[in-house]
N, CA, C and O atoms as a DFTB+ gen file, in Angstrom:
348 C
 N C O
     1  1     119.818      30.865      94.901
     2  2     121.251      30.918      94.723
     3  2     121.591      32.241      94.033
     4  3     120.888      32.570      93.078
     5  1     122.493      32.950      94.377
     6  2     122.850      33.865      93.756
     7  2     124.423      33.854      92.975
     8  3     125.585      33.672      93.339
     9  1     123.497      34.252      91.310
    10  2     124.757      34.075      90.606
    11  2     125.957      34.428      90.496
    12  3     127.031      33.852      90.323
    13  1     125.425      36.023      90.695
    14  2     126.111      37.259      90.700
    15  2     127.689      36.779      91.240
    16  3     128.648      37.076      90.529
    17  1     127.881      36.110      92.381
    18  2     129.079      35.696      92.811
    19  2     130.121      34.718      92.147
    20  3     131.258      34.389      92.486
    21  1     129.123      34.282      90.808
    22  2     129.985      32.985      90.535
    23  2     130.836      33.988      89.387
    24  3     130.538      35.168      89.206
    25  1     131.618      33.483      88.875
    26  2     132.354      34.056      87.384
    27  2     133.138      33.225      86.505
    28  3     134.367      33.164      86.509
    29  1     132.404      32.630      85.798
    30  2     132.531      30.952      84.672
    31  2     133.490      31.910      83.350
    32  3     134.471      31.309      82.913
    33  1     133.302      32.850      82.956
    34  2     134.187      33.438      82.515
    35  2     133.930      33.488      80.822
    36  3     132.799      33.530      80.339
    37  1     134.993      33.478      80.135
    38  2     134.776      32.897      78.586
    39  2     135.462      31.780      78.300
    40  3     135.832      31.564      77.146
    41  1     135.830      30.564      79.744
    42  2     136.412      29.360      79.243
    43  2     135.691      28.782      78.063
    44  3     136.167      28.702      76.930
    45  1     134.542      28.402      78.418
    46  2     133.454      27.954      77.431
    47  2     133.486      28.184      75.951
    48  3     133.351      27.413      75.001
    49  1     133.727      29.595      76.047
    50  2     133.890      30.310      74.684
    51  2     135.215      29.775      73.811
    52  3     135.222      29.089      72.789
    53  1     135.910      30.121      74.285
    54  2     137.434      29.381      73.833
    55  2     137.418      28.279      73.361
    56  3     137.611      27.980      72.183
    57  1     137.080      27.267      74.654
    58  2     137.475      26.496      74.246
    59  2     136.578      25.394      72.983
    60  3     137.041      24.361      72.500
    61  1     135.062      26.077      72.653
    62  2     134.068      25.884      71.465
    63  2     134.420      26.626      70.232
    64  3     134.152      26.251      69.091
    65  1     135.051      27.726      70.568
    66  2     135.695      28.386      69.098
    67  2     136.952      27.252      68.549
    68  3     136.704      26.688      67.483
    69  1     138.112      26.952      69.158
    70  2     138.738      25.404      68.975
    71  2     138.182      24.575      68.608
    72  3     138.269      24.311      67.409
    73  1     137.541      23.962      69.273
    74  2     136.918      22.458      69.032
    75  2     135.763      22.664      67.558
    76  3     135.914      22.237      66.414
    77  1     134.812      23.343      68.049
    78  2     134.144      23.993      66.450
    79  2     134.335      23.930      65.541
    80  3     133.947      23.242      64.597
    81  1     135.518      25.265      65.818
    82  2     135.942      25.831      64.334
    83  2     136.873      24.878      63.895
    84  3     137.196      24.964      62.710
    85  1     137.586      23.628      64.847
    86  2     138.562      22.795      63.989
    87  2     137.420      21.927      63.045
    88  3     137.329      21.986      61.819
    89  1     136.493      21.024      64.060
    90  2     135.400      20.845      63.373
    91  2     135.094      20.747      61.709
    92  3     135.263      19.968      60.771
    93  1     134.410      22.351      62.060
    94  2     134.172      22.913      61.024
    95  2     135.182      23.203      59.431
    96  3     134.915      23.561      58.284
    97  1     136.665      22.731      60.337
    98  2     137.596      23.363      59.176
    99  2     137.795      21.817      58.436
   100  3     138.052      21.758      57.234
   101  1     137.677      20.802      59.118
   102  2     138.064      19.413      58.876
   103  2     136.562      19.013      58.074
   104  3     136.761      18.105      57.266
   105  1     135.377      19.391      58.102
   106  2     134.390      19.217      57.359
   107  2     134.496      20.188      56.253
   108  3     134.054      19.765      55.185
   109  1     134.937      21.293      56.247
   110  2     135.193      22.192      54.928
   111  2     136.027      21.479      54.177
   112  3     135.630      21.310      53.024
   113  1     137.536      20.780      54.581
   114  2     137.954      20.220      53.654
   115  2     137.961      19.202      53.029
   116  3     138.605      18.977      52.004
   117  1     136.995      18.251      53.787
   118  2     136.727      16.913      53.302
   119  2     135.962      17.096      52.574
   120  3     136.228      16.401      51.593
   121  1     134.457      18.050      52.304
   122  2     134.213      19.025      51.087
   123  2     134.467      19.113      49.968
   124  3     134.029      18.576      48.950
   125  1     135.379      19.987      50.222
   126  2     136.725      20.404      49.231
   127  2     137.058      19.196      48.200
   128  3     136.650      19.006      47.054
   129  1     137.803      18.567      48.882
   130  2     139.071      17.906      48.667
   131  2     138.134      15.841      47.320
   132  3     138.434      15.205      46.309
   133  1     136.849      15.835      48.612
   134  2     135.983      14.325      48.098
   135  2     134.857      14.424      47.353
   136  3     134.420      13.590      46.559
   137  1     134.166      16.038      47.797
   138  2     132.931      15.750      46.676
   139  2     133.031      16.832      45.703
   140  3     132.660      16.677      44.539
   141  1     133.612      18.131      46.227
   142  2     134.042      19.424      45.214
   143  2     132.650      20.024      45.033
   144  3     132.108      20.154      43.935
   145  1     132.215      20.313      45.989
   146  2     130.564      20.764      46.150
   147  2     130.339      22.262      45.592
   148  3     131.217      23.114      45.724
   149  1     128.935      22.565      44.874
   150  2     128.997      24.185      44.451
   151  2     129.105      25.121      45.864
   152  3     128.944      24.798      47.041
   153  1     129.333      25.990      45.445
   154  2     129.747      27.139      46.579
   155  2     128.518      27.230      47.849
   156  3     128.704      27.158      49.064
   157  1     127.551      27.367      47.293
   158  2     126.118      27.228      47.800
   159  2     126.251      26.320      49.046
   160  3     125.924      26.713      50.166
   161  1     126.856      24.818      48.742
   162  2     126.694      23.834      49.778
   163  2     127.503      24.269      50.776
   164  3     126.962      24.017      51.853
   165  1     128.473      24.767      50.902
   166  2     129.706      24.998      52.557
   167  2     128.818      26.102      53.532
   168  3     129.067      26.219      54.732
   169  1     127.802      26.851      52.875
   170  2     126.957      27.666      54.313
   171  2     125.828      26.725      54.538
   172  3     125.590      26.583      55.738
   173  1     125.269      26.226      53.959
   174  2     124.166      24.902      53.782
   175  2     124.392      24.002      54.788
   176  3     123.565      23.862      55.689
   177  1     125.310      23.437      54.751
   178  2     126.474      22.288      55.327
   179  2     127.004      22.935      56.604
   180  3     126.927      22.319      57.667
   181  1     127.451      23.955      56.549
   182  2     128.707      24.123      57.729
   183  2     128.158      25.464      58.772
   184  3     128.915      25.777      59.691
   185  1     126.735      26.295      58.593
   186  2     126.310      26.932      59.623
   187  2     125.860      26.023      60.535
   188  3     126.382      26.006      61.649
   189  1     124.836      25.138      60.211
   190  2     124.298      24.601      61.314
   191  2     124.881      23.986      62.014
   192  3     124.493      23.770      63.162
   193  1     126.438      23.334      61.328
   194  2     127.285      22.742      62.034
   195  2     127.935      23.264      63.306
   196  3     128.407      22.587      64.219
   197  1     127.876      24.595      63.202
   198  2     128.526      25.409      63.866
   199  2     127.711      25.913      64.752
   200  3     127.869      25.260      65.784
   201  1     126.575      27.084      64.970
   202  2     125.644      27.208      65.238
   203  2     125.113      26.195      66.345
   204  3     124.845      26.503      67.506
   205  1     125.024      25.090      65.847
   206  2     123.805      23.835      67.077
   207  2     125.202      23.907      68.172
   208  3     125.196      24.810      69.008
   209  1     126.328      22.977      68.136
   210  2     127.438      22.754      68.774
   211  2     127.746      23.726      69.786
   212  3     128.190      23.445      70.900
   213  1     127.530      24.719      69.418
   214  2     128.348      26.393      69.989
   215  2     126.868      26.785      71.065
   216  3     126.987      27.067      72.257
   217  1     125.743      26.730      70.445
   218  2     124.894      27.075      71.226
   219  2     124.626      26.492      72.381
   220  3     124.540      27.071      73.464
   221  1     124.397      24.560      72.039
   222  2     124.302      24.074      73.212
   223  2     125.297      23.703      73.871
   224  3     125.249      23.322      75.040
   225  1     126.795      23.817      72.835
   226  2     128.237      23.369      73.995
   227  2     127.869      24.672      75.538
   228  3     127.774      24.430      76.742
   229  1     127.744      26.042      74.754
   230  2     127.891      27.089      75.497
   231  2     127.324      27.378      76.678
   232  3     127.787      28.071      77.584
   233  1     126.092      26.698      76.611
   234  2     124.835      26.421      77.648
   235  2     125.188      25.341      78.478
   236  3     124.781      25.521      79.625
   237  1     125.819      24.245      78.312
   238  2     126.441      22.775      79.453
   239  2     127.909      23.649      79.902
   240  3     128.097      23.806      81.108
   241  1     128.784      24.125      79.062
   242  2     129.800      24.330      79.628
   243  2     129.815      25.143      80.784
   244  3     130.317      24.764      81.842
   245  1     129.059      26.714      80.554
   246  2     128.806      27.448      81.686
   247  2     128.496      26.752      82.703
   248  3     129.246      26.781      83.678
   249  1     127.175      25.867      82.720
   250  2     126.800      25.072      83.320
   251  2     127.725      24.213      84.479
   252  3     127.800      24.434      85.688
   253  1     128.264      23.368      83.834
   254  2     129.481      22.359      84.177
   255  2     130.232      23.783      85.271
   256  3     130.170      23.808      86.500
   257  1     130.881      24.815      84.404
   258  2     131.787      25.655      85.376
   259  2     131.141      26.213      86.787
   260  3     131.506      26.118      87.958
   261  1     130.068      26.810      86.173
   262  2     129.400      26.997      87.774
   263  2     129.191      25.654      88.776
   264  3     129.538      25.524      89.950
   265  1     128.557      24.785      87.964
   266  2     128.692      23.781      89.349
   267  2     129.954      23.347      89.844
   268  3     130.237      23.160      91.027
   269  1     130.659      23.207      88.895
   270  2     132.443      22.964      89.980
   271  2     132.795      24.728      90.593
   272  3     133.557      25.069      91.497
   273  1     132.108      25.399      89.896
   274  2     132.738      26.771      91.412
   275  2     131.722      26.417      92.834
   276  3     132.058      26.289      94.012
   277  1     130.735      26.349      92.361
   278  2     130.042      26.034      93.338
   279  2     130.187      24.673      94.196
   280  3     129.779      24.700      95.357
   281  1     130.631      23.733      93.787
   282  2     130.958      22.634      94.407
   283  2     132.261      22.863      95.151
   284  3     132.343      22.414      96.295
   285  1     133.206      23.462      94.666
   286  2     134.567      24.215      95.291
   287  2     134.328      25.112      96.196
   288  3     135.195      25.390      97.025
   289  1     133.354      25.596      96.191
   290  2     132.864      27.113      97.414
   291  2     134.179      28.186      96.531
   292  3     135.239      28.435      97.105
   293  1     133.944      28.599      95.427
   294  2     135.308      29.017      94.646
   295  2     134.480      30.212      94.697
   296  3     133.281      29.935      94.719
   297  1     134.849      31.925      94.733
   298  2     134.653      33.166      94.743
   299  2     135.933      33.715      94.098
   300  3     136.958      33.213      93.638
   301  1     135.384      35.116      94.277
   302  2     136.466      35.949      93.856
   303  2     137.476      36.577      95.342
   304  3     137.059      36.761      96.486
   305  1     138.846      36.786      94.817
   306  2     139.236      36.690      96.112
   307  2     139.197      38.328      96.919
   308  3     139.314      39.427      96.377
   309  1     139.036      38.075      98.058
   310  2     138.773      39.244      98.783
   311  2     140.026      40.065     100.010
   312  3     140.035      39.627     101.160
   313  1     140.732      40.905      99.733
   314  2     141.826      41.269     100.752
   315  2     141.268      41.101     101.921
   316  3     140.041      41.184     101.977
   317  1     141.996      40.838     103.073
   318  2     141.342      40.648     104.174
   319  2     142.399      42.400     105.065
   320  3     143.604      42.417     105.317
   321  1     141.404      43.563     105.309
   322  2     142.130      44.613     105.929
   323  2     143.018      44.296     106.916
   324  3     144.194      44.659     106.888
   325  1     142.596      43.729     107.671
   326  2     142.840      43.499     109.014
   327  2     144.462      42.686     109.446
   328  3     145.219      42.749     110.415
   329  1     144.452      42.041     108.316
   330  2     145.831      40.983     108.507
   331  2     146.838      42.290     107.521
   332  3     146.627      43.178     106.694
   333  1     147.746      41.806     108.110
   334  2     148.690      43.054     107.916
   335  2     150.152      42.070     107.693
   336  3     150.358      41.138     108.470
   337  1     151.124      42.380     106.562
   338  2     152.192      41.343     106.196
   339  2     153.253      42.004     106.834
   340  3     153.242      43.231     106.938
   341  1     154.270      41.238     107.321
   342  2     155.194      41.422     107.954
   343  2     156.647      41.873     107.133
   344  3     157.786      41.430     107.286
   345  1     156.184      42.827     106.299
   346  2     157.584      42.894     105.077
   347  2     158.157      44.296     104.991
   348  3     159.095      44.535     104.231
C-alpha cells in the first residue's frame, strides 16, 4: 500500500491537545484544590498523564484516519485538463 497518497493530517493532533490537555487541567486542579500537593508532585503526576494518552491516542487516531480514507477511496483532489467549464 502506498502511503504517500493518504493525508490524515494533524486532526489527531488537535483533537489530543483538547481532550489531554483538558484532562490534564481537570487533574491539576483537583490537585490543587483536595490534596494541596508539594510542587514536586504536578510533573510526577501529570507528565505521564499526558505523555502515555498523546502517544498512543496519536498512533490509533492516524490509524483510524487512514483507514476511513482508505475505506472512502478519499485522495487529494486532482484538476482534470481536459474538461473545460462553460463560464
Amino acid at each position: 500500500m502506498d502511503f504517500a497518497s493518504f493525508n490524515v493530517g494533524d486532526g489527531p493532533a488537535a483533537f489530543l491537545t483538547f481532550a489531554v490537555g483538558g484532562l490534564a487541567a481537570v487533574v491539576a486542579a483537583w490537585l490543587a484544590l483536595s490534596v494541596d500537593p508539594p510542587v514536586w508532585v504536578y510533573p510526577v503526576v501529570l507528565v505521564p498523564l499526558v505523555f502515555g494518552p498523546t502517544l498512543y491516542g496519536l498512533r490509533v487516531g492516524k490509524a483510524a484516519l487512514l483507514a476511513a480514507e482508505y475505506q472512502r477511496r478519499a485522495g487529494e483532489h486532482r484538476a482534470d485538463p481536459s474538461r473545460q467549464d462553460a463560464s
